[in-house]
Structures are given as structure tokens and as C-alpha cells.
Residue, then its C-alpha position, 0 to 999 in steps of 0.5 A: x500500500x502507497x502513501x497515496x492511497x492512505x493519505x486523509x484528504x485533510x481539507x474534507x474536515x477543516x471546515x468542520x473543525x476550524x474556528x472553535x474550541x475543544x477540550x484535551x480529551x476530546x483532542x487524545x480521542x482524535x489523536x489516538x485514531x489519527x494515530x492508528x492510520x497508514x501503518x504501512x505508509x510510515x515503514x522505513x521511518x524512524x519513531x521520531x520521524x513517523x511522530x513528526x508526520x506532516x498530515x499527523x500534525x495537521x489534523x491534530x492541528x485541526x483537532x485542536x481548534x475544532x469544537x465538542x459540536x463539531x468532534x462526531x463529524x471529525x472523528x466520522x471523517x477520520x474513521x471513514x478512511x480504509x487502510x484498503x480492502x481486506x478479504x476474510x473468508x469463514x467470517x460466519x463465526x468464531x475466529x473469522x466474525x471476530x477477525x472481520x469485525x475487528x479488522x473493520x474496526x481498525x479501519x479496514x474496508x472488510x469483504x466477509x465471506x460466508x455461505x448463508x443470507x443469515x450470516x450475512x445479515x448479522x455481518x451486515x448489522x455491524x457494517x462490515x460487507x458480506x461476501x457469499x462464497x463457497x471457497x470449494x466453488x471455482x464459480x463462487x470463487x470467480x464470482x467474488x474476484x468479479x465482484x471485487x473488480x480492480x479493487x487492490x488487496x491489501x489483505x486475504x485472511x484465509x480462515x475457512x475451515x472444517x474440523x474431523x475427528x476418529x481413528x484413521x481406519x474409520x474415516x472413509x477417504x469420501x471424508x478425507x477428501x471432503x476435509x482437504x477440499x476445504x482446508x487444503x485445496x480450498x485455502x489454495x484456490x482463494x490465494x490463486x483466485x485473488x492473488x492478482x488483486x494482491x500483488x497489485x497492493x503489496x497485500x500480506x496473506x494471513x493462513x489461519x492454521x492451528x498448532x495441530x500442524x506441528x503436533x499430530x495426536x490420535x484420533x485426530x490425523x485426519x484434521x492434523x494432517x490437513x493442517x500439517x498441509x496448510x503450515x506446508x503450503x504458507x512456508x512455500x507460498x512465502x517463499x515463492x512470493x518473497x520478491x514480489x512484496x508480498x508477505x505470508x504469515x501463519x497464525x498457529x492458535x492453541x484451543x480456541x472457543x470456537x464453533x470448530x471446538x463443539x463440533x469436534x466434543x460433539x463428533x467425539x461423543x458420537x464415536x465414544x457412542x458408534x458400535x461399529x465392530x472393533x471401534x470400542x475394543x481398540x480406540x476407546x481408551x484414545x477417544x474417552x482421553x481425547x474427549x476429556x482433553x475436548x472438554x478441558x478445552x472448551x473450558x480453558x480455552x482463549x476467546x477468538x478475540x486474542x486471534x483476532x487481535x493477533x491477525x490485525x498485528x499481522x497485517x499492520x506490523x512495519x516487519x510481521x513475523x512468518x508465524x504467530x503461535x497463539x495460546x499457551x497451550x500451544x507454546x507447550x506443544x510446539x515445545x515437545x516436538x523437540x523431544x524424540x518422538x517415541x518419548x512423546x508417544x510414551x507421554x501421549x499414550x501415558x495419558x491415554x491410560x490414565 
């Protein structure tokens, strides 16, 4: 993003401000928006040299000599300035409703993909623009890049995910096929779609995974594995992109409450429940600890505000880092897999038996 295209047209709220008088905390409201504006626009400069802005001095300039009656149409004027246009998809709930409603709130013009009217609605209701899409859909996919139309990106945030949960040997390859659709291939075709309209700001890439792409447990290759996917595919894409100023982050969250966590307990009871022959007599132990450890979770975990705020950093940050691990959790589990691996078996299994 250039200069340019962040700068506030700064005549726009001079008439509304000149010419009366306002109190210091009106003018630290003010400032403490104008502040947040064109993060990527002062990259380069000194603490000292951003402080000193030209456009940061004059609307608080202009702040100073403006008036309480006038501060509403001020502050309107400011926040109606977008950093860009930023695209989150799986924005119906959970990580992705707050991501958009937070980016929203920074000052982003936020495209939240969902896949139902209703989801919309409520997006709607908070001012951000839902965006219907499908990311399995080629068509869909097309549909929303036309909808965008030459509008630059500053920002995809590739969120859409499903969960799936069992012992390898009871998951059919209809359901491995259905889970890598949406969480590989699906996460592949919405860079591929909107790729151009990235590179035409210099746009960042945010890939929700999860620490379960450093961490395979049992009863849970499946999902692991598409994530072990997702961590593989970021890495890559960083890599490829490097030299056409496009930066890929990886956002690595622990357990978060989220509509994915209840689903995952609610999939774990179902198995724990399945008579299908020999599921009981060899899994049952796994999947008792696994939904002991669901439930734990669902208790404990942080709320997707913290991911939220996380991916805004990722997108503002002069210099973001290539990943960000969320949680304490998963500090902890990113730290055992550099044990050897057959002392994390015996850890897991140990747990299993308990």
C-alpha cells in the first residue's frame, strides 16, 4: 500500500473543525485514531520521524481548534478512511466474525465471506460487507474476484475451515477428501483466485492454521494432517512470493472457543457412542482421553478475540513475523516436538491410560 492511497484528504474536515474550541480529551480521542492510520505508509521511518508526520500534525492541528459540536463529524471523517480492502473468508463465526469485525474496526474496508443470507445479515448489522462464497466453488470463487473488480488487496485472511475427528481406519477417504477440499485445496484456490488483486497492493496473506500442524495426536490425523498441509503450503507460498512484496504469515492458535471446538466434543461423543465392530475394543481408551482433553478445552480455552487481535498485528506490523503461535497451550506443544518422538508417544499414550 502507497502513501497515496492512505493519505486523509485533510481539507474534507477543516471546515468542520476550524474556528472553535475543544477540550484535551476530546483532542487524545482524535489523536489516538489519527494515530492508528497508514501503518504501512510510515515503514522505513524512524519513531521520531513517523511522530513528526506532516498530515499527523495537521489534523491534530485541526483537532485542536475544532469544537465538542463539531468532534462526531471529525472523528466520522477520520474513521471513514480504509487502510484498503481486506478479504476474510469463514467470517460466519468464531475466529473469522471476530477477525472481520475487528479488522473493520481498525479501519479496514472488510469483504466477509460466508455461505448463508443469515450470516450475512448479522455481518451486515455491524457494517462490515458480506461476501457469499463457497471457497470449494471455482464459480463462487470467480464470482467474488468479479465482484471485487480492480479493487487492490491489501489483505486475504484465509480462515475457512472444517474440523474431523476418529481413528484413521474409520474415516472413509469420501471424508478425507471432503476435509482437504476445504482446508487444503480450498485455502489454495482463494490465494490463486485473488492473488492478482494482491500483488497489485503489496497485500500480506494471513493462513489461519492451528498448532495441530506441528503436533499430530490420535484420533485426530485426519484434521492434523490437513493442517500439517496448510503450515506446508504458507512456508512455500512465502517463499515463492518473497520478491514480489508480498508477505505470508501463519497464525498457529492453541484451543480456541470456537464453533470448530463443539463440533469436534460433539463428533467425539458420537464415536465414544458408534458400535461399529472393533471401534470400542481398540480406540476407546484414545477417544474417552481425547474427549476429556475436548472438554478441558472448551473450558480453558482463549476467546477468538486474542486471534483476532493477533491477525490485525499481522497485517499492520512495519516487519510481521512468518508465524504467530497463539495460546499457551500451544507454546507447550510446539515445545515437545523437540523431544524424540517415541518419548512423546510414551507421554501421549501415558495419558491415554490414565
Amino acid at each position: 500500500m502507497t502513501c497515496d492511497a492512505n493519505r486523509l484528504e485533510l481539507g474534507a474536515i477543516a471546515p468542520m473543525a476550524v474556528g472553535s474550541r475543544t477540550n484535551s480529551r476530546s483532542i487524545s480521542a482524535v489523536s489516538a485514531i489519527v494515530n492508528t492510520l497508514s501503518p504501512r505508509a510510515d515503514v522505513g521511518l524512524s519513531n521520531r520521524k513517523r511522530r513528526e508526520s506532516p498530515n499527523r500534525h495537521h489534523i491534530k492541528d485541526f483537532v485542536s481548534r475544532g469544537s465538542d459540536s463539531a468532534l462526531h463529524n471529525v472523528i466520522s471523517e477520520v474513521t471513514s478512511h480504509r487502510r484498503g480492502q481486506v478479504i476474510v473468508t469463514g467470517a460466519s463465526t468464531g475466529i473469522g466474525r471476530a477477525t472481520a469485525l475487528h479488522l473493520h474496526g481498525l479501519g479496514f474496508s472488510v469483504l466477509a465471506a460466508v455461505r448463508s443470507d443469515e450470516d450475512a445479515e448479522r455481518l451486515r448489522q455491524h457494517g462490515v460487507t458480506p461476501l457469499l462464497l463457497d471457497i470449494t466453488s471455482p464459480e463462487q470463487l470467480a464470482a467474488a474476484h468479479a465482484q471485487l473488480g480492480s479493487t487492490p488487496l491489501v489483505g486475504l485472511v484465509n480462515n475457512a475451515a472444517v474440523s474431523m475427528f476418529g481413528p484413521l481406519e474409520f474415516t472413509s477417504t469420501e471424508d478425507l477428501h471432503e476435509l482437504f477440499d476445504v482446508n487444503v485445496v480450498g485455502q489454495v484456490g482463494v490465494i490463486q483466485t485473488f492473488l492478482d488483486r494482491l500483488r497489485d497492493a503489496h497485500g500480506r496473506i494471513i493462513n489461519v492454521g492451528s498448532i495441530s500442524g506441528r503436533f499430530s495426536r490420535p484420533v485426530a490425523g485426519a484434521y492434523d494432517a490437513s493442517k500439517f498441509a496448510v503450515r506446508a503450503i504458507n512456508d512455500s507460498l512465502r517463499r515463492e512470493l518473497s520478491h514480489q512484496g508480498i508477505d505470508v504469515v501463519l497464525i498457529e492458535p492453541g484451543g480456541i472457543k470456537t464453533a470448530i471446538l463443539g463440533k469436534i466434543t460433539d463428533r467425539l461423543k458420537q464415536l465414544s457412542d458408534d458400535r461399529a465392530p472393533g471401534l470400542k475394543e481398540r480406540y476407546g481408551a484414545m477417544i474417552d482421553s481425547a474427549l476429556k482433553s475436548a472438554d478441558k478445552a472448551e473450558r480453558h480455552s482463549s476467546d477468538p478475540s486474542v486471534v483476532a487481535k493477533v491477525i490485525g498485528t499481522a497485517l499492520t506490523a512495519p516487519r510481521p513475523r512468518t508465524r504467530y503461535l497463539i495460546g499457551q497451550d500451544a507454546h507447550v506443544l510446539a515445545a515437545m516436538t523437540k523431544l524424540p518422538d517415541r518419548m512423546v508417544d510414551r507421554i501421549l499414550l501415558k495419558k491415554v491410560k490414565a
